[in-house]
ZADO-1210 file (C-alpha; in nm, 4 decimals, padded with zeros to 6 digits):
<atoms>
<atom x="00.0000" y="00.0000" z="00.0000" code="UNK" pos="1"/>
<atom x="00.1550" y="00.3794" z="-00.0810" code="UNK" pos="2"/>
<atom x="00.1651" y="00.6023" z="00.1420" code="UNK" pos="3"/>
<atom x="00.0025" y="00.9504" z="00.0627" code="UNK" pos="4"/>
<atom x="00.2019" y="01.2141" z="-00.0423" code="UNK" pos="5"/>
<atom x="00.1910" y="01.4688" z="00.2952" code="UNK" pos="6"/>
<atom x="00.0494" y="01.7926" z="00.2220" code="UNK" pos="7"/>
<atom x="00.3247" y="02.0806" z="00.0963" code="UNK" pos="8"/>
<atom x="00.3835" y="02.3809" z="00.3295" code="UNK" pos="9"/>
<atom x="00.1871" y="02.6309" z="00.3306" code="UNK" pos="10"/>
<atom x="00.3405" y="02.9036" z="00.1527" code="UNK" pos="11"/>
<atom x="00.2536" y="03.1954" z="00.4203" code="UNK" pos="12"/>
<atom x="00.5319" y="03.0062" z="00.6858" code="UNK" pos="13"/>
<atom x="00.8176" y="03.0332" z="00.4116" code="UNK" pos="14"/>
<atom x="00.6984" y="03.3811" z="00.3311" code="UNK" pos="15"/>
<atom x="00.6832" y="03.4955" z="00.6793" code="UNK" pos="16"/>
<atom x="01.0287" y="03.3466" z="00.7901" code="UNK" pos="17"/>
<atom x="01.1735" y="03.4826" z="00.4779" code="UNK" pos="18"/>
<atom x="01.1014" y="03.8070" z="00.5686" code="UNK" pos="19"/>
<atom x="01.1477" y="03.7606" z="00.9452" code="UNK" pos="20"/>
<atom x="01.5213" y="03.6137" z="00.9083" code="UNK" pos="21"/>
<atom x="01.6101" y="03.8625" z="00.6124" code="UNK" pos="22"/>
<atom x="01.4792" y="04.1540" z="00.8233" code="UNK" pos="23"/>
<atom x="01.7282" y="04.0061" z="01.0814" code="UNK" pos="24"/>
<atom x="02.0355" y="03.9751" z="00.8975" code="UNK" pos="25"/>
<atom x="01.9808" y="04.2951" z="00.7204" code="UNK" pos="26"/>
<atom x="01.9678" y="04.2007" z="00.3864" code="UNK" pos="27"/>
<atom x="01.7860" y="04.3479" z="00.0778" code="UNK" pos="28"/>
<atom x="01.6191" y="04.1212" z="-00.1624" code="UNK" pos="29"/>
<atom x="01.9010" y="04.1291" z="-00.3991" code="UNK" pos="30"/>
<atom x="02.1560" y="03.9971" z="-00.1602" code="UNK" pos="31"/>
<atom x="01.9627" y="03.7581" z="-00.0277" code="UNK" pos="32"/>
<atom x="01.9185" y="03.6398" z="-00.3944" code="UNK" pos="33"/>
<atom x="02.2634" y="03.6494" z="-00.4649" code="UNK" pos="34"/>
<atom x="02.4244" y="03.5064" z="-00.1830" code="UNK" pos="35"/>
<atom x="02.1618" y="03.2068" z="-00.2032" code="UNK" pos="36"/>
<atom x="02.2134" y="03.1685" z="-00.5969" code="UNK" pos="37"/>
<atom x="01.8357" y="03.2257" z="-00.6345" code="UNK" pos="38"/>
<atom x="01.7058" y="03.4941" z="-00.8746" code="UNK" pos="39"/>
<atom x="01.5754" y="03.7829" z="-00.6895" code="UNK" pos="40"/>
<atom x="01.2071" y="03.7175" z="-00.8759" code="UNK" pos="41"/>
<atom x="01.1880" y="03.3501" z="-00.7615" code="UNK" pos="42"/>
<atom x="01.2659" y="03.5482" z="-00.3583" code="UNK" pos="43"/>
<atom x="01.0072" y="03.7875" z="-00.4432" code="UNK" pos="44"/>
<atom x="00.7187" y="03.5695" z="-00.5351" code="UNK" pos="45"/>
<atom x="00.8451" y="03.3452" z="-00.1731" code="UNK" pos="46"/>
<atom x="00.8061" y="03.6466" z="00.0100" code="UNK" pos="47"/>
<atom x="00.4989" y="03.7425" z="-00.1536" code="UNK" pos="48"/>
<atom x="00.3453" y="03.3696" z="-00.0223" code="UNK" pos="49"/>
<atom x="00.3523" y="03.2389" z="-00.3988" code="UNK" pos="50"/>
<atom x="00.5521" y="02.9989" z="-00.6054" code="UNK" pos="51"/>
<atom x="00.6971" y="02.6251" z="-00.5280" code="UNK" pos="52"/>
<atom x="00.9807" y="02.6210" z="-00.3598" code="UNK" pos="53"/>
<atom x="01.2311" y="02.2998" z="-00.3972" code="UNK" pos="54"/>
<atom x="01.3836" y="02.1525" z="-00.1003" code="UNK" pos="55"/>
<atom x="01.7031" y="02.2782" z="-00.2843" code="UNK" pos="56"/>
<atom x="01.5773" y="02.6790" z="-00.2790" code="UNK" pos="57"/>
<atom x="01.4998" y="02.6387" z="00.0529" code="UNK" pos="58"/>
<atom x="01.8046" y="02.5159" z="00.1830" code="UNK" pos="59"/>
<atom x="02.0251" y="02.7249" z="-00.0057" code="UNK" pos="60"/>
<atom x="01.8247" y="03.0691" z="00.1346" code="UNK" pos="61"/>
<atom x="01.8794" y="02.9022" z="00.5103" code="UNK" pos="62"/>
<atom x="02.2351" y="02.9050" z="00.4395" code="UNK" pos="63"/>
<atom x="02.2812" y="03.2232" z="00.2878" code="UNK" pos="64"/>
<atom x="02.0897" y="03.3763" z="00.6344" code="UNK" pos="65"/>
<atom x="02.2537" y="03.1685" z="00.8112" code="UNK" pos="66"/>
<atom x="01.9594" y="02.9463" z="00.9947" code="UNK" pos="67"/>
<atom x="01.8959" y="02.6292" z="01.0354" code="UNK" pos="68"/>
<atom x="01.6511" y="02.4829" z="00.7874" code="UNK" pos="69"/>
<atom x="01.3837" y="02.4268" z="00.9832" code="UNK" pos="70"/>
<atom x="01.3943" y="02.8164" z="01.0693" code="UNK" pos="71"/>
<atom x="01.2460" y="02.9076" z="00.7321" code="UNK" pos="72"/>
<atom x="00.9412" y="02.6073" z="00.7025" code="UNK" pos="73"/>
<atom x="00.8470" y="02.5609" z="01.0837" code="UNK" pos="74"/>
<atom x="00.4641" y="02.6168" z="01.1686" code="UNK" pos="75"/>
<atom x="00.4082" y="02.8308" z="01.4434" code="UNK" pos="76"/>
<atom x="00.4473" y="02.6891" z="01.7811" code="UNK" pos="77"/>
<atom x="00.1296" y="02.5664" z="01.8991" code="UNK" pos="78"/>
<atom x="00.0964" y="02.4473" z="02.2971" code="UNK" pos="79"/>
<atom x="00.0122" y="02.0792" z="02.1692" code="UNK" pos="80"/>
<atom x="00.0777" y="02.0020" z="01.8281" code="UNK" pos="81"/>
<atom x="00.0184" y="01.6661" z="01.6834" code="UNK" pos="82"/>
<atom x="00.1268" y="01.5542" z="01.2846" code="UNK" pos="83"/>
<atom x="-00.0082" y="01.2193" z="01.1856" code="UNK" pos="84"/>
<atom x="00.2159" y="00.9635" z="01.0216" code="UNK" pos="85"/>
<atom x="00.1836" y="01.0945" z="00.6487" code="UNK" pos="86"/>
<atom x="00.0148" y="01.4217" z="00.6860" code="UNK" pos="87"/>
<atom x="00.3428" y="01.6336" z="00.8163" code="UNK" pos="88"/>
<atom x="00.4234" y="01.9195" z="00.5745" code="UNK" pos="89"/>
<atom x="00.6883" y="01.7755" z="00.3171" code="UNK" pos="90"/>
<atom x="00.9396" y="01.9291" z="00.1045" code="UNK" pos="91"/>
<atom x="00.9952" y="01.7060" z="-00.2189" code="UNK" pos="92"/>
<atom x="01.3650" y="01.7555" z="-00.4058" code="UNK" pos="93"/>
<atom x="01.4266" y="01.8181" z="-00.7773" code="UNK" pos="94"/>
<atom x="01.7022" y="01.5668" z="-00.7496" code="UNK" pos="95"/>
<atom x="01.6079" y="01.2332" z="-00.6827" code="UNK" pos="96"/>
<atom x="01.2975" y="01.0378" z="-00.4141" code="UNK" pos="97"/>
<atom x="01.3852" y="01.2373" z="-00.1368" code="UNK" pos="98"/>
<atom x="01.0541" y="01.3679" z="00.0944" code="UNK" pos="99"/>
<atom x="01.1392" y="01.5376" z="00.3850" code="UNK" pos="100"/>
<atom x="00.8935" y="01.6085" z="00.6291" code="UNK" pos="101"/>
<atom x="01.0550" y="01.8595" z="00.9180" code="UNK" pos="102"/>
<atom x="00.8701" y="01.7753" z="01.2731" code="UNK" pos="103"/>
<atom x="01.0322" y="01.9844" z="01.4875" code="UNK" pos="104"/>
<atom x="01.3801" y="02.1970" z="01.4325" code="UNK" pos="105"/>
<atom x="01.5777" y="02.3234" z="01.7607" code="UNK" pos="106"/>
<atom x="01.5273" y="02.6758" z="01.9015" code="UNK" pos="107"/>
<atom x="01.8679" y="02.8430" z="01.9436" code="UNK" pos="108"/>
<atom x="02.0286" y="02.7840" z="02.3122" code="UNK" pos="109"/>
<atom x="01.8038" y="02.4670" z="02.3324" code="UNK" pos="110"/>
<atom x="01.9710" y="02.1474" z="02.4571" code="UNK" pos="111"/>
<atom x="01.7679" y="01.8131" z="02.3260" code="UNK" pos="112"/>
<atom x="01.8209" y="01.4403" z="02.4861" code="UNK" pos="113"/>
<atom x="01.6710" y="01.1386" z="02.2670" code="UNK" pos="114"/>
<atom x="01.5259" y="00.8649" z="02.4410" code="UNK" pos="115"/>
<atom x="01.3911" y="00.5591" z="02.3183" code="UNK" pos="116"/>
<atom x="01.0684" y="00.4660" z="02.5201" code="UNK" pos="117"/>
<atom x="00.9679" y="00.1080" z="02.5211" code="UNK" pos="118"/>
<atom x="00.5818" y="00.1146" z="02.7284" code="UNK" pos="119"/>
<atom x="00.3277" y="-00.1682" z="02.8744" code="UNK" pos="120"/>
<atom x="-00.0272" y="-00.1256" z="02.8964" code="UNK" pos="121"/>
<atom x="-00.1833" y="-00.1289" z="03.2687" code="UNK" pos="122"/>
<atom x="-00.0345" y="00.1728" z="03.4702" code="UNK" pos="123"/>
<atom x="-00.0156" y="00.5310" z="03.3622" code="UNK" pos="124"/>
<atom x="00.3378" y="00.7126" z="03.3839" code="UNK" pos="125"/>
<atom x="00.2618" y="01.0319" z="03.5453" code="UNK" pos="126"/>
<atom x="00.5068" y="01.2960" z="03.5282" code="UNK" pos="127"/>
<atom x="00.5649" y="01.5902" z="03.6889" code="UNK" pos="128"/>
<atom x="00.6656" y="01.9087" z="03.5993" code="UNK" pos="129"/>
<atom x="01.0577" y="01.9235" z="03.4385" code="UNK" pos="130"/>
<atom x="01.2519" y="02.2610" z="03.4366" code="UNK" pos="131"/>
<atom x="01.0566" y="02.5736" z="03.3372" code="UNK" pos="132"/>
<atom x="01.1304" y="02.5652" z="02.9413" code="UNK" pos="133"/>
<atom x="01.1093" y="02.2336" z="02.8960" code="UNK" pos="134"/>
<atom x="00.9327" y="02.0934" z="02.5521" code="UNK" pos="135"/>
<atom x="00.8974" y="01.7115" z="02.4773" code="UNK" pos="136"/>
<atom x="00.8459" y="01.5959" z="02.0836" code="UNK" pos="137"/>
<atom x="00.7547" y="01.2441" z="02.0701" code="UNK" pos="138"/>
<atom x="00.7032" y="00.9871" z="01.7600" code="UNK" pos="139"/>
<atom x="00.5377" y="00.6824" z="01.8037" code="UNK" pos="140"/>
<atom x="00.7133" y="00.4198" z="01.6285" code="UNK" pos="141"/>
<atom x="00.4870" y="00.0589" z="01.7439" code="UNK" pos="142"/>
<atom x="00.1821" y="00.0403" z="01.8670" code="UNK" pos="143"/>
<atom x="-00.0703" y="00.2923" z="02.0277" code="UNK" pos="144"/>
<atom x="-00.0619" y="00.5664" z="02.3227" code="UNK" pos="145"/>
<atom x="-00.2198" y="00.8192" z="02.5719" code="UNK" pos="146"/>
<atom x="00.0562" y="01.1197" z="02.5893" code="UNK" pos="147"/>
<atom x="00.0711" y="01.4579" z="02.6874" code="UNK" pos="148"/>
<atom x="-00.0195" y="01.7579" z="02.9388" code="UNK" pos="149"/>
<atom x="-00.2819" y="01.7140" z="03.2133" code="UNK" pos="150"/>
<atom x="-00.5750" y="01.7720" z="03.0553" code="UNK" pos="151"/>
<atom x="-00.4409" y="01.7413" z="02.7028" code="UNK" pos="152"/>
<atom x="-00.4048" y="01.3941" z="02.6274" code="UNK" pos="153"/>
<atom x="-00.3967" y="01.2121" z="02.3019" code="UNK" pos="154"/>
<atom x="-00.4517" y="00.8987" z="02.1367" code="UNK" pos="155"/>
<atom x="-00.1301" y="00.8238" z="01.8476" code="UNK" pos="156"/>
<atom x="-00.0791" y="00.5360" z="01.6564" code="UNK" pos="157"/>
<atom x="00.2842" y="00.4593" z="01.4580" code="UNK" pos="158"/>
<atom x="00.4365" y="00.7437" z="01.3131" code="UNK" pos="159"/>
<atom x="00.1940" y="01.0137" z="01.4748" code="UNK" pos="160"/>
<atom x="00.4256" y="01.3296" z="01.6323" code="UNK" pos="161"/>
<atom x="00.3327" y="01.4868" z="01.9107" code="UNK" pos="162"/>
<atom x="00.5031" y="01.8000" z="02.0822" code="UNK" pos="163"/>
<atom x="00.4058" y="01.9694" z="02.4008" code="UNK" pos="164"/>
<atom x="00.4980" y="02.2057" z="02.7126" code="UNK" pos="165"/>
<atom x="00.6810" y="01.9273" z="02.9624" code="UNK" pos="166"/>
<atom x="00.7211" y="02.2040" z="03.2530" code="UNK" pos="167"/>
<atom x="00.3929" y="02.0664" z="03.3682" code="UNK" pos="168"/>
<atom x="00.2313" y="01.7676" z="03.4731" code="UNK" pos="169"/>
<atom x="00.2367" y="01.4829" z="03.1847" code="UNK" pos="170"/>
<atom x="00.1794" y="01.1556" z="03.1389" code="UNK" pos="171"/>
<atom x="00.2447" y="00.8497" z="02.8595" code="UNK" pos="172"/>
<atom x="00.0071" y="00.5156" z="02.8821" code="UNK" pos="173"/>
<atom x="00.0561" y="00.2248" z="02.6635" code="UNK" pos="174"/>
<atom x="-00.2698" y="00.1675" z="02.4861" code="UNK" pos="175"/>
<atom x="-00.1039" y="-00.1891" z="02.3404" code="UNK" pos="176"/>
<atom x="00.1382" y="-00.4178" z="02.4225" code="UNK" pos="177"/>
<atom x="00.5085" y="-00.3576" z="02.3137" code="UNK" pos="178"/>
<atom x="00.3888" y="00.0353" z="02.2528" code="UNK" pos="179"/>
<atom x="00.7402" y="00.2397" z="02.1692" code="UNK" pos="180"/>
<atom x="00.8078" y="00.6154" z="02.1035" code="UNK" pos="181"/>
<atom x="01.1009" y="00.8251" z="02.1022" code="UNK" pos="182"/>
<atom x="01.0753" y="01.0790" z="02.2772" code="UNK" pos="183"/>
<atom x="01.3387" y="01.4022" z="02.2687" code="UNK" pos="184"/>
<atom x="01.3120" y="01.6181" z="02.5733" code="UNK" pos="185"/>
<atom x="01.4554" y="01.9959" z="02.4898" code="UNK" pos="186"/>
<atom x="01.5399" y="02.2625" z="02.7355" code="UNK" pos="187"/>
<atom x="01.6079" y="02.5884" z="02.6730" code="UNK" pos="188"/>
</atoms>
């Protein structure tokens, strides 16, 4: 069975980083352009929220602000957020069967431990409250389970993301046997 082609980003994320991390760096149009190899018309029309932008135009205008990736096609930060296996925002390239779908990127001064999770069904893990700051991003990668904030929680299957505030109470129950996640705690 193939898997469905995840939706593209929206356009108005790319246009508003654009302009956010070009405002930042100081840059005109026609530097930006020039230092990423792009013509300025192709930066225009991304700024402007139209046009298709390549995984390859992307990167190369991250590198010529000087940003990670994820910086220019990241969604805005919601308290929960949740991406089902398939429907993440994808970025195809022009040079071979590469789809990348970007989850989460890093916040600058953030500090991220990975942690693979194996879980049982039968008790809840309640957790309280880690460092103010704290974010966990978690991908389910067998079987089914209850995670996040008090009050919050959700039901993901394999390949569902999930990403939430951690400096409060949490908790992660196995819905099936042999449920596992990885989870990456960040702290800023």
């Amino acid at each position: 069975m193939a898997e469905a082609t995840p939706a593209r980003l929206p356009l108005e994320w790319i246009a508003a980083a654009l302009k956010r991390e070009r405002g930042r760096a100081g840059l005109s149009l026609s530097e930006l352009a020039r230092r990423a190899g792009v013509a300025k018309s192709t930066l225009s029309q991304l700024e402007a929220g139209s046009g298709n932008p390549s995984l390859e135009t992307v990167w190369a205008l991250a590198v010529a602000l000087g940003v990670p990736f994820g910086a220019l096609v990241e969604p805005p930060v919601l308290p929960v957020r949740v991406i089902r296996a398939g429907q993440g925002p994808a970025v195809r390239s022009e040079q071979s069967g590469y789809l990348a779908s970007l989850l989460s990127s890093c916040p600058p001064g953030a500090r991220r431990d990975l942690y693979s999770v194996r879980l049982e069904p039968g008790a809840v893990r309640e957790s309280e409250p880690h460092i103010p700051g704290t974010v966990e991003h978690l991908v389910v990668s067998e079987g089914a389970v209850k995670a996040g904030p008090r009050g919050e929680v959700v039901e993901l299957g394999p390949g569902d993301y999930m990403s939430y505030r951690a400096d409060v109470p949490h908790s992660y129950e196995a819905l099936a046997a042999g449920a596992r996640l990885v989870l990456v705690m960040q702290h800023m």
